[in-house]
Backbone as CSV, one residue per row, in Angstrom:
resi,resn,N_x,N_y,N_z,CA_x,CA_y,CA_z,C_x,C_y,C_z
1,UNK,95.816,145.162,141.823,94.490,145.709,142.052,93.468,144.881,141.275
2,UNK,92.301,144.381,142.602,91.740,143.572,141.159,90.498,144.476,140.638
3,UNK,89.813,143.925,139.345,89.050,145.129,139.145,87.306,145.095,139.456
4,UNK,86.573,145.647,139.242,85.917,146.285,140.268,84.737,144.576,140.183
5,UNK,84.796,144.087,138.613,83.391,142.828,138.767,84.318,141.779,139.609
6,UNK,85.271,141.682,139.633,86.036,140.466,140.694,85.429,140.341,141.678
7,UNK,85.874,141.888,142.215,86.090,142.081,143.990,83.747,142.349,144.314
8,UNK,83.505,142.457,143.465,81.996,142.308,143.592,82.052,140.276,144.152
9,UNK,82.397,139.985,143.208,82.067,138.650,143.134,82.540,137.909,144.280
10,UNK,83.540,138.623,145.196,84.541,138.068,145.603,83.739,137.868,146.710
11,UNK,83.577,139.088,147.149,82.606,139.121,148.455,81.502,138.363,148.423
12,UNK,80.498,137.737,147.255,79.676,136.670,147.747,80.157,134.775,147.197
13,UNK,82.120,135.302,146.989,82.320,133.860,146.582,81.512,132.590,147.546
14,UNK,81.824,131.571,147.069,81.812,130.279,148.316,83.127,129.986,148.596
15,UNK,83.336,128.901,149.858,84.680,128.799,149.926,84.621,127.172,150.588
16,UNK,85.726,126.318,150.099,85.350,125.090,150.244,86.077,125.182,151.762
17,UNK,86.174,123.646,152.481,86.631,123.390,153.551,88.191,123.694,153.709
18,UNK,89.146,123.781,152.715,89.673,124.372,153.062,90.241,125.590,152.678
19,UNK,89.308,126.504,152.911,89.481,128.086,152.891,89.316,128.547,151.215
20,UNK,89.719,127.492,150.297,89.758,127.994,148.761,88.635,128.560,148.149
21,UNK,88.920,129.134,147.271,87.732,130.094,147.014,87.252,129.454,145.636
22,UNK,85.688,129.048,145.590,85.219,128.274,144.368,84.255,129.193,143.308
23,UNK,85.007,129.500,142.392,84.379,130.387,141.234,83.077,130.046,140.896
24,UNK,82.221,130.083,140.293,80.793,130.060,139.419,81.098,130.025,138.201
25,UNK,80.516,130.016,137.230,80.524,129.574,135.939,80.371,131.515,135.031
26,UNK,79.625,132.209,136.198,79.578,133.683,135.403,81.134,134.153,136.115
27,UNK,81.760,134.017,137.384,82.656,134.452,137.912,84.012,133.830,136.788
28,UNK,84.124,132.449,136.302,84.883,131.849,135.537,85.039,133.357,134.521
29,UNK,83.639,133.140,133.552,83.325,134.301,132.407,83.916,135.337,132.534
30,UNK,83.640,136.478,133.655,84.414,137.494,133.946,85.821,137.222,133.768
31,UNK,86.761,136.413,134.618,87.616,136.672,134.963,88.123,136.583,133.144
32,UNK,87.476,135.464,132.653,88.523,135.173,131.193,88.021,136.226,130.672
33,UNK,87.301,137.157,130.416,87.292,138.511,129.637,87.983,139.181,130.283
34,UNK,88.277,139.888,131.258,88.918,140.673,131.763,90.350,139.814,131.687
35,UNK,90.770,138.753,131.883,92.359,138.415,130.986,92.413,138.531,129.661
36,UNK,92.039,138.465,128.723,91.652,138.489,127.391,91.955,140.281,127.066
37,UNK,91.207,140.958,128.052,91.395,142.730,127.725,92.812,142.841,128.340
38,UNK,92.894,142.560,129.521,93.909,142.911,130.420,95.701,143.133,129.393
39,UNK,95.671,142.353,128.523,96.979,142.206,128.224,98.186,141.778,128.996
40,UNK,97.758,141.065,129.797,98.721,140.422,130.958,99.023,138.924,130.539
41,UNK,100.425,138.925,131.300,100.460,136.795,131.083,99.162,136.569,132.150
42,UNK,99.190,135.268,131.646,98.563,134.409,132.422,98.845,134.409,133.943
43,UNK,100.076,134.102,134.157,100.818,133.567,135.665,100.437,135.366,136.108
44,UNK,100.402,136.591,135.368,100.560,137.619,136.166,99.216,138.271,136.157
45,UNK,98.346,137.656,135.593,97.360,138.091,135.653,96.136,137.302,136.695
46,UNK,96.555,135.955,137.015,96.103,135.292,137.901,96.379,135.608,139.251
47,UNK,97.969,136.001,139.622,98.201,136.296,140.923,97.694,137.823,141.273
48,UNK,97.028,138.517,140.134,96.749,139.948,140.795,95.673,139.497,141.434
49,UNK,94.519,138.472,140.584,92.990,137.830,140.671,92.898,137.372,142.000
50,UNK,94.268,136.714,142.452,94.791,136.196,143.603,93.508,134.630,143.061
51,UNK,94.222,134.132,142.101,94.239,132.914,141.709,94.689,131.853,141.577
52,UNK,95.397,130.795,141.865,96.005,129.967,140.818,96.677,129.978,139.768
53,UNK,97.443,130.409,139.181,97.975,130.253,138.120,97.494,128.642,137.371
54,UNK,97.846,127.813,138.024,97.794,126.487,137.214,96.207,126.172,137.286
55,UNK,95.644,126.704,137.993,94.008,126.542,138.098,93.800,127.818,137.119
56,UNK,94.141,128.745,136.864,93.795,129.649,135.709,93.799,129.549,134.700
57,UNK,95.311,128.628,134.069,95.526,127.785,133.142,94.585,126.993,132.457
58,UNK,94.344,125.991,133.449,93.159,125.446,133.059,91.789,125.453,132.412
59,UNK,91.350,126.700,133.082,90.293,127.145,132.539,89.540,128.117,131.072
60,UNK,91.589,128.269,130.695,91.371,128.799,129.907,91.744,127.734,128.820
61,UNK,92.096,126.529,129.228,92.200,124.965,128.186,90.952,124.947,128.000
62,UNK,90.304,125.042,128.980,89.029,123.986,128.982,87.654,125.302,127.912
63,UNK,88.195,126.565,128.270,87.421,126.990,127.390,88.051,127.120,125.961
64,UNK,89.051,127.250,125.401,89.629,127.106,124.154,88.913,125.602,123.469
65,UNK,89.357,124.791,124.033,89.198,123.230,123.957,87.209,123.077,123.305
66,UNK,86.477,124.114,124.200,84.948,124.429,123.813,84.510,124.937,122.422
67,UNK,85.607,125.820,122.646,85.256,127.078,121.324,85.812,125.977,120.116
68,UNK,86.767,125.316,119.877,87.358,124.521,118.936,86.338,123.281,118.901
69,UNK,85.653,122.997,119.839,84.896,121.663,119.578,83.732,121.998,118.746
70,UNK,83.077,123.315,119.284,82.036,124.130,118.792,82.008,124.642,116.711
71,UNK,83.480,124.274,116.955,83.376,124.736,115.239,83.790,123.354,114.377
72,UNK,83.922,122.318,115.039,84.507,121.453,114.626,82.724,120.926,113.979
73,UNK,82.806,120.162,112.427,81.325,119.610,112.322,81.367,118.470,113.103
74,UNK,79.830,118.139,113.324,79.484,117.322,113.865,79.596,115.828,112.991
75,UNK,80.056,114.466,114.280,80.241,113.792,114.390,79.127,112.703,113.840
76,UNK,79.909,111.428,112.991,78.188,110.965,112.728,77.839,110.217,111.331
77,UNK,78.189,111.730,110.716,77.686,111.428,109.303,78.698,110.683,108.395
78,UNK,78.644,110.077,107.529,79.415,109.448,106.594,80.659,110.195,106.407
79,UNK,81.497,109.968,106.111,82.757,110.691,105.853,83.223,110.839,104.334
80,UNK,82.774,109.425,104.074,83.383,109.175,101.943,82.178,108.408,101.932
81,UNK,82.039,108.811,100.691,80.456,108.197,100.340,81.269,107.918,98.860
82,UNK,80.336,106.643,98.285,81.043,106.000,97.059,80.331,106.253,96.361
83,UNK,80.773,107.066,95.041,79.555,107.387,93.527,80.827,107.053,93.020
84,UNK,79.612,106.455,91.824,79.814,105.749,90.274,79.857,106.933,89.429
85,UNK,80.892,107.301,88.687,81.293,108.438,87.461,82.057,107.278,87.045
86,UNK,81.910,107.960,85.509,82.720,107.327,84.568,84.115,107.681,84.668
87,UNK,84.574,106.649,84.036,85.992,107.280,83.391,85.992,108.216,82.467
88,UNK,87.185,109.215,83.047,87.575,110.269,81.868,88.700,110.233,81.158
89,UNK,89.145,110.755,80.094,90.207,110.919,79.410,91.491,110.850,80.489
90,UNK,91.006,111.442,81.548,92.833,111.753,82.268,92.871,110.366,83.348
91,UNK,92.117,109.926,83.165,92.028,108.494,83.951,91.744,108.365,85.629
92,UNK,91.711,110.113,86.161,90.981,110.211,87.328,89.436,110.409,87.016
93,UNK,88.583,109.948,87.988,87.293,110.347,88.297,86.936,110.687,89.235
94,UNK,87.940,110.853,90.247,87.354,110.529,91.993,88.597,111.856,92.561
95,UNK,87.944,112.690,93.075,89.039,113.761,93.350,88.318,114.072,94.987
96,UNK,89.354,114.147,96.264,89.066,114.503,97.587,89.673,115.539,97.839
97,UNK,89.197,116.962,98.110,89.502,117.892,98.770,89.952,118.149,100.471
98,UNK,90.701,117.731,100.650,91.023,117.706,102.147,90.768,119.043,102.997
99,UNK,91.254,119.281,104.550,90.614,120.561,105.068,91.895,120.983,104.624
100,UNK,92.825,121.011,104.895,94.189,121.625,104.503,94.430,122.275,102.788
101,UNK,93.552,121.741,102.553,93.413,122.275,100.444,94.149,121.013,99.932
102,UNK,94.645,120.161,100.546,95.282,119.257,99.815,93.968,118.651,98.809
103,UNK,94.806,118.331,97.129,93.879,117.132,96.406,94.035,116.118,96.147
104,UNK,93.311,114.887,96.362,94.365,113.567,96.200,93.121,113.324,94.952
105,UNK,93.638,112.738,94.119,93.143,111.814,92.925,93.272,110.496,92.880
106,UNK,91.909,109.704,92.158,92.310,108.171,92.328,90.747,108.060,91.169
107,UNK,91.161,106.640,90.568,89.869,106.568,90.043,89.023,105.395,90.802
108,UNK,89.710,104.536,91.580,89.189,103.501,92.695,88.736,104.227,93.784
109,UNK,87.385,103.917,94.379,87.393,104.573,95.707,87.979,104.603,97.154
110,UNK,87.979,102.696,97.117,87.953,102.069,98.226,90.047,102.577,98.655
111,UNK,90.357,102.149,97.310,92.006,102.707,97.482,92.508,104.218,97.695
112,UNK,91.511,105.301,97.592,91.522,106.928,97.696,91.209,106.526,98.442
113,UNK,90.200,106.072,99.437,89.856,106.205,100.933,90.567,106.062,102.246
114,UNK,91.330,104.444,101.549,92.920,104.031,102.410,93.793,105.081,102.685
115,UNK,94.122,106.315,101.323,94.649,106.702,101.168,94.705,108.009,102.315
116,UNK,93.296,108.569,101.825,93.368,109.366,102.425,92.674,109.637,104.165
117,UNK,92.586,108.340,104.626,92.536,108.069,106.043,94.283,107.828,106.637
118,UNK,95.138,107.548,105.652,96.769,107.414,106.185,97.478,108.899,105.984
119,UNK,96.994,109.599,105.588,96.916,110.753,105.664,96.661,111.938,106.312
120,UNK,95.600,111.772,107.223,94.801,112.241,107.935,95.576,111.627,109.405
């Protein structure tokens, strides 16, 4: 049974040449909230939609793939920037916090940088 914003939508889908039925970008929206509530697989929640499965799939890559790009920072800016600190007693000066919590120490920059780009 599909549910009631589908079968709205359904009736003013488009449909290409051959017979397939081409979603909209708010029809996409619906359907992935209503899978998201539904608690259904994928494959069984597409064939109620009378969808695609592997075209359902997809769309829910392509919006995951959004939401992850969306939090990712932006592209661009310097990555390691080189400051001058002294030496300290413990013979590090230069400490990188990675995203993972890892800490690497070094008192050279250019060699912490190698480092922690082979790392990464």
């Amino acid at each position: 049974m599909k549910s009631s914003a589908v079968v709205e939508t359904l009736q003013l889908a488009k449909h290409d040449e051959r017979g397939r039925r081409i979603a909209d970008a708010q029809e996409k929206e619906a359907l992935l909230t209503g899978y998201a509530a539904s608690g259904m697989t994928q494959r069984a929640f597409a064939q109620r939609e009378g969808i695609n499965p592997f075209t359902f799939a997809g769309w829910l890559r392509q919006k995951r793939l959004a939401q992850a790009q969306a939090k990712e920072p932006p592209i661009g800016g310097p990555r390691f920037v080189e400051l001058g600190f002294p030496r300290v007693a413990t013979g590090y000066c230069l400490e990188v916090v990675l995203p993972d919590g890892l800490i690497v120490r070094g008192s050279e920059a250019r060699p912490l940088a190698a480092l922690v780009r082979g790392l990464r």
